[in-house]
N, C-alpha and C positions, 0 to 999 in steps of 0.2 A: 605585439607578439602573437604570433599564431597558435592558439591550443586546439587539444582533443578533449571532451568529454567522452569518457567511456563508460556505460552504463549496461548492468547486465539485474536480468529478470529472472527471480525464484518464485517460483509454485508448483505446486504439485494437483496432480487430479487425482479427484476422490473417486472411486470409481464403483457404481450403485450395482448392485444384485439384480438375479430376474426376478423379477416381481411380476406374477401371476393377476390376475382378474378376482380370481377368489382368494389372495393372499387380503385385498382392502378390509380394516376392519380387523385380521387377525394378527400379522404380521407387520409390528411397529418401525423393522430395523432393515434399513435399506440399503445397506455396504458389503462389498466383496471385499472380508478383512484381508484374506491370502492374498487378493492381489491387488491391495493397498500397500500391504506390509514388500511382498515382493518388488514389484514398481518402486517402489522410494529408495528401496537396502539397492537395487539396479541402477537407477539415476545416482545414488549417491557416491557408488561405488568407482562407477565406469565416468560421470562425469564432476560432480559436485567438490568432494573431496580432491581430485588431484586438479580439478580447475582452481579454487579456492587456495590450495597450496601454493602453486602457481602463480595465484595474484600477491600475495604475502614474501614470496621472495623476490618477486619484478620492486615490490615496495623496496624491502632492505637492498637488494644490488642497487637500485639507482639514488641509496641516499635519503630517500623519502618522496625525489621530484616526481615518480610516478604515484598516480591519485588516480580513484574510482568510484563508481559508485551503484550501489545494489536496493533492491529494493524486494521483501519478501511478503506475502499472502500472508496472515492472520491464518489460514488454513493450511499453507505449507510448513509454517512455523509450530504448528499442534503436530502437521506426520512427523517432522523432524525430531521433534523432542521426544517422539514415541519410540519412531523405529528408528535415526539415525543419528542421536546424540552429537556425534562426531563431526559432524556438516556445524551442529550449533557452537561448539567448539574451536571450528576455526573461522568462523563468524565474527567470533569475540576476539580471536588473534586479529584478526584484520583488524575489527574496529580497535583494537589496543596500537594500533600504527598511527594510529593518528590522520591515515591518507585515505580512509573509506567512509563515504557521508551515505547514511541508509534515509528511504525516502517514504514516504506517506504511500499507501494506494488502498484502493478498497479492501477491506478484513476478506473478502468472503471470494475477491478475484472475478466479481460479476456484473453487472450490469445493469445494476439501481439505480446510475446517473443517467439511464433513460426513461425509467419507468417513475421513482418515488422518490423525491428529493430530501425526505427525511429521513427513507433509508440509508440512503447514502451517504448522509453527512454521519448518523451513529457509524456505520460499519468503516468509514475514514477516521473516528475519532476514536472508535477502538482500537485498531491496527497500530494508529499512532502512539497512545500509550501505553500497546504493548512494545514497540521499539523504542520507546521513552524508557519503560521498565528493563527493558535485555540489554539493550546500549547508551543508555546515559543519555540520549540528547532527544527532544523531540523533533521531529522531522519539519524543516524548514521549505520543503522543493516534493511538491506532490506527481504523480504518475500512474493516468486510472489504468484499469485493463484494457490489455493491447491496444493501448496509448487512445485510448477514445477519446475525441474533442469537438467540443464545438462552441460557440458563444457564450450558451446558458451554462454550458458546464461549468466554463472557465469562471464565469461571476460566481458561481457554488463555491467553487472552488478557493475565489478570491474571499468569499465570505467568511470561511472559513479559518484566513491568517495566513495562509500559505501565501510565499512571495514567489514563485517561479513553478514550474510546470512541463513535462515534459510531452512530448504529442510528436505526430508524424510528419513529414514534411512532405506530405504528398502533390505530387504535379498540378492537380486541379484545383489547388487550394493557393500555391505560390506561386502560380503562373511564371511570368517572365521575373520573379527574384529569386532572393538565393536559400538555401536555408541554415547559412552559413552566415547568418546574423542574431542576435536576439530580438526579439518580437515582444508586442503585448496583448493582451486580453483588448479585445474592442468594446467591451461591456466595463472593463474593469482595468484601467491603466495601472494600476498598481501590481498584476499580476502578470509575471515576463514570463515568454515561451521561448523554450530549446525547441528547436524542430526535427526531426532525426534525419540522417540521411542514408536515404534507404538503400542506395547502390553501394555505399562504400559500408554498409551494416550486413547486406545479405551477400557481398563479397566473402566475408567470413564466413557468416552464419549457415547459408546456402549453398555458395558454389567453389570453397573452397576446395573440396576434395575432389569434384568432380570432373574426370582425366578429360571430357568432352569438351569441357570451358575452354574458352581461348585462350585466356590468362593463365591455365595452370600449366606449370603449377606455381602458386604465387610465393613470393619472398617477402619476407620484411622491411626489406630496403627500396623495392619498388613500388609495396604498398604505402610508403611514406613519399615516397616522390608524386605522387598523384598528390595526395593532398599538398607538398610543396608545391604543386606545376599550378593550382588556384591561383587566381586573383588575391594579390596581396590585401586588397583591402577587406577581404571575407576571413576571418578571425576565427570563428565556433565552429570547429568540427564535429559532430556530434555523432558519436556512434554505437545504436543501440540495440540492442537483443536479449536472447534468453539465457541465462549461463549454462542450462542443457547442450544448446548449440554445439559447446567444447567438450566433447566426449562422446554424444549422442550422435544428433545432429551429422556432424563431423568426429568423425573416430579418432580416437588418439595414436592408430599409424597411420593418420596423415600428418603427424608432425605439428597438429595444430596446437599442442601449446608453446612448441618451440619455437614456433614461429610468433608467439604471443609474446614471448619471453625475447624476443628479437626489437619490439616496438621500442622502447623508449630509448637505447641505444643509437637507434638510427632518427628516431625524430630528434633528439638531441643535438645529432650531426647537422640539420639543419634549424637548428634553433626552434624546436617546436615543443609545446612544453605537453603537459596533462593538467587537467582542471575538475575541480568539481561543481556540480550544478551551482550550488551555493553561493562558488568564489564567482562564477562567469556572471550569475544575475547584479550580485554585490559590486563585481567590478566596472562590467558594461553596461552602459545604454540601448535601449531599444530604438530601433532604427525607423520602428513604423510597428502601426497596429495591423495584427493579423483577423482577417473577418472570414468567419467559417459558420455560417449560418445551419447547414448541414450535419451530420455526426460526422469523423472521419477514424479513421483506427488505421494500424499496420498492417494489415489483414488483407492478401491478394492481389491481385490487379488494382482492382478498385479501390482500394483504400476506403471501405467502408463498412456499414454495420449489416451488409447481406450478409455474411457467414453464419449469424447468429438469429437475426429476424427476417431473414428474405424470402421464404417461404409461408405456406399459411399455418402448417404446422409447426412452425419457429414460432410466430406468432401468437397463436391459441394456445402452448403451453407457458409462455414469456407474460399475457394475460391474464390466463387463469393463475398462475403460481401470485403474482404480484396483484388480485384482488385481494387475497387478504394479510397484504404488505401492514393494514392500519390495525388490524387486531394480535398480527404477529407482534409488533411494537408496545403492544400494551399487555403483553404476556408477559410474565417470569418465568414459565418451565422451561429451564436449563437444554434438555431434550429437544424441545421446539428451534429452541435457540442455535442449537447447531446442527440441527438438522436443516434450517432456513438458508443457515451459512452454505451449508451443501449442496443444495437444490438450485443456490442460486448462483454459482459458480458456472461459467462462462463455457466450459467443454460440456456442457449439457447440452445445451442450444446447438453446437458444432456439431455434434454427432447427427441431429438430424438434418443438416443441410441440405441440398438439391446441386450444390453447384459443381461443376470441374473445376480443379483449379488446380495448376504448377505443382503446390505443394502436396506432398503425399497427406493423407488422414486418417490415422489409425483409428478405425471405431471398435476396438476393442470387443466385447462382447457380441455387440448389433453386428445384424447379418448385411442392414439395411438402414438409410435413415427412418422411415417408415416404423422398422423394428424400434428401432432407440424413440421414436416416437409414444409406442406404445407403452413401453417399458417406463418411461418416465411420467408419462399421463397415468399409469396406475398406483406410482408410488406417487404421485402427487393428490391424486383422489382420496388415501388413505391419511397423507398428512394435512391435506386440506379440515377432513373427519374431526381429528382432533385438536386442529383450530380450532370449529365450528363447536366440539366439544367443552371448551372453556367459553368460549363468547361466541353462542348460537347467530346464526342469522336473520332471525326474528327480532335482536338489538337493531331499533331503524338506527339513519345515519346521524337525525339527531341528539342520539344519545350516546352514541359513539362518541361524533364531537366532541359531545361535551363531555367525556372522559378524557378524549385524547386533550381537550384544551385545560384540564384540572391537571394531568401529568405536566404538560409543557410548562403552565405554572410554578406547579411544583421546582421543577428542574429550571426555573429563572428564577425563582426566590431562592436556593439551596445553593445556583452560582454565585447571586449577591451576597449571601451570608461568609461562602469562601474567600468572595474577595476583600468583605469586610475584617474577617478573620488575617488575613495572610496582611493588610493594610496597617492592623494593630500590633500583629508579631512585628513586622520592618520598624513599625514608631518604636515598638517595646528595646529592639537590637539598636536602635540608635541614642537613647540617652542617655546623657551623661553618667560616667562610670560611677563619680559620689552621689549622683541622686538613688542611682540603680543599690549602693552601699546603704545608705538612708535608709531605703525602703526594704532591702533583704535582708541585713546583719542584724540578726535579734541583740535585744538589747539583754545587757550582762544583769540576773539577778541576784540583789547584793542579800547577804546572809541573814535566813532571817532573823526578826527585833523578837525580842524578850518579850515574852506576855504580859500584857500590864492591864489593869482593873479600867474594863470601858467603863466610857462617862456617861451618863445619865444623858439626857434629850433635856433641855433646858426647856420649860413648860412657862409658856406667858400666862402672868398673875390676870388676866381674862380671859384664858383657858382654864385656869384653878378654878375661878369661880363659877362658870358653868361645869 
């Protein structure tokens, strides 16, 4: 039977202050609060909220058979609980449905599966228990930022625990198949890939509203008939994007969620169901390995990592911020700590880009990439400052090591002790209830005896004599 995976992406962008030349040094605090605060209470307002509604009644109207699946930033998740409670809120109603599986991705929304492999797997294991702690389950089915993939990722990835995996299904990479199968990891057969599919994803995402499209204006009944009109034997539809899209993106008088609210009714009509990452890897086989020796992302024509490092200026600040990736990790100032999240967050890199491309690019403050260049090279100088101020750079690398190799330590003996610990609670919960009674029910004491005249120590007659 033929399904859809539908999958929608939450984050938010932090958005950095000007930051002067001779601010380095004085000036610790590198965020434009107003239009953090403003931005978030806007997206949440105009798309989040009446998207999110939206998906929680497609659930109840069809029964349950409609399924989804979302996946939120460790850093969209901090603006939300600040400035827009209510987006968190019906988070939780969804996940209270039973039909929305939430997904692992980077804490920080950035781009440490290129540069530092131990960044990346902390800011993946954080994310994840924070969705472990807000929604009850740990994330089974991983999805980095705008879907980056390539070989080494996927073994990261796979080493990690994660069974499936979400990525783009771009032309250069699938040649003559489809992406309308499941795949796996070529490093790592245990780890399956959803591939998205970009035309019937930026149909929505992109060119729904747009009166110039040949298709517009679209319906729900003919946008399920394409994917009925498929090859019966390609199964996973995969359709994936940003949940901004519905609102933003695509303005809510274009009828786009009624026409969202149109889908499962009409895939039904043709026997097409919805699925969640989870159920498609659990229930299908992969067809073949996918080999992407390359990076590949969602991102343009190209489907690659130009957006972000294709320039020289992409570059030298994506370097310099992530030299001191190994002293950020052996820091505890709380401060550093989410300031790193910040800095390393994916719309940074965007803003200073060089290229044309299709999609509009808000650079918000920057007049210029150049600008945004600047601007971020000076608050990066300043936080770099206070790295260097906890663990100077006169520490050579061999003592670094050999700190960072006594933490790693640490944090491998502290897991074995967990596991020994949770190994003896599962023995402790399983024996028998009369031994468990044995050893717990204090024994009854009986009233005390009358005092009576102690007896003497009985002294051997060759102990008298000496």
């Amino acid at each position: 039977m033929r399904t859809i995976c539908l999958y929608f992406e939450i984050h938010q962008i932090i958005h950095l202050k000007r930051y002067r030349f001779f601010d380095i040094g004085v000036d610790h605090y590198y965020y434009d609060d107003y239009a953090n605060e403003t931005s978030i209470n806007e997206v949440a307002e105009r798309s989040y909220i009446p998207a999110l509604n939206t998906l929680i009644e497609m659930v109840k109207n069809s029964g349950g058979a409609f399924k989804v699946a979302l996946s939120v930033s460790g850093v969209a998740l901090e603006q939300l609980e600040i400035h827009a409670p209510a987006v968190i809120d019906l988070l939780h109603q969804l996940n209270d449905t039973g039909c929305c599986e939430f997904l692992a991705e980077p804490y920080s929304h950035g781009l440490s599966s290129l540069a530092n492999e131990d960044c990346f797997k902390e800011e993946v294991s954080r994310q994840s228990a924070k969705m472990k702690q807000m929604f009850g389950k740990a994330p089974k089915v991983f999805r980095n930022s705008s879907l980056i993939y390539n070989d080494e990722i996927g073994a990261m990835v796979a080493a990690l625990g994660f069974k499936g995996m979400l990525t783009e299904g771009a032309k250069h990479i699938w040649g003559w198949k489809s992406p309308h199968y499941v795949y796996h990891c070529s490093m790592n057969p245990n780890l399956k890939l959803l591939l998205r599919d970009f035309k019937l994803s930026d149909d929505i995402s992109l060119r729904f509203s747009n009166s110039e499209w040949n298709e517009y204006p679209l319906f729900a009944d003919r946008y399920i008939s394409w994917i009925d009109a498929l090859p019966q034997e390609e199964q996973v539809i995969n359709i994936f994007m940003e949940l901004s899209a519905l609102g933003m993106s695509q303005p809510l008088s274009s009828n786009i969620l009624e026409f969202l609210k149109a889908l499962p009714n009409c895939a039904k009509e043709k026997s097409i169901t919805f699925s969640t990452p989870t159920e498609i890897i659990t229930k299908l086989k992969s067809v073949s390995q996918l080999d992407v020796p390359y990076p590949m992302s969602w991102v343009d024509e190209e489907r690659d990592t130009s957006s972000w490092l294709g320039n020289v200026m992409q570059r030298e600040a994506f370097n310099k911020l992530y030299s001191v990736a190994e002293r950020v990790h052996l820091c505890d100032d709380r401060r550093i700590k989410q300031d790193w999240d910040y800095l390393q967050a994916s719309n940074n890199f965007r803003f200073m880009t060089t290229k044309s491309s299709g999609v509009g690019l808000n650079r918000g403050i920057y007049e210029s990439p150049f600008d945004a260049f600047t601007n971020y090279m000076n608050i990066l100088g300043d936080f770099i400052k206070r790295v260097d101020s906890l663990y100077p750079v006169d520490i050579d690398n061999e003592e670094l090591n050999a700190l960072l190799t006594t933490i790693k330590n640490q944090g491998y003996e502290i897991e074995e002790l967990h596991k020994e610990l949770e190994k003896a609670q599962i023995k402790l919960s399983t024996k028998p209830v009369s031994e468990k009674t044995v050893k717990t029910t204090p024994v009854k004491k009986s009233a005390a005896p009358k005092t009576t005249a102690k007896k003497k120590p009985v002294v051997s007659s060759k102990a008298k004599k000496e």
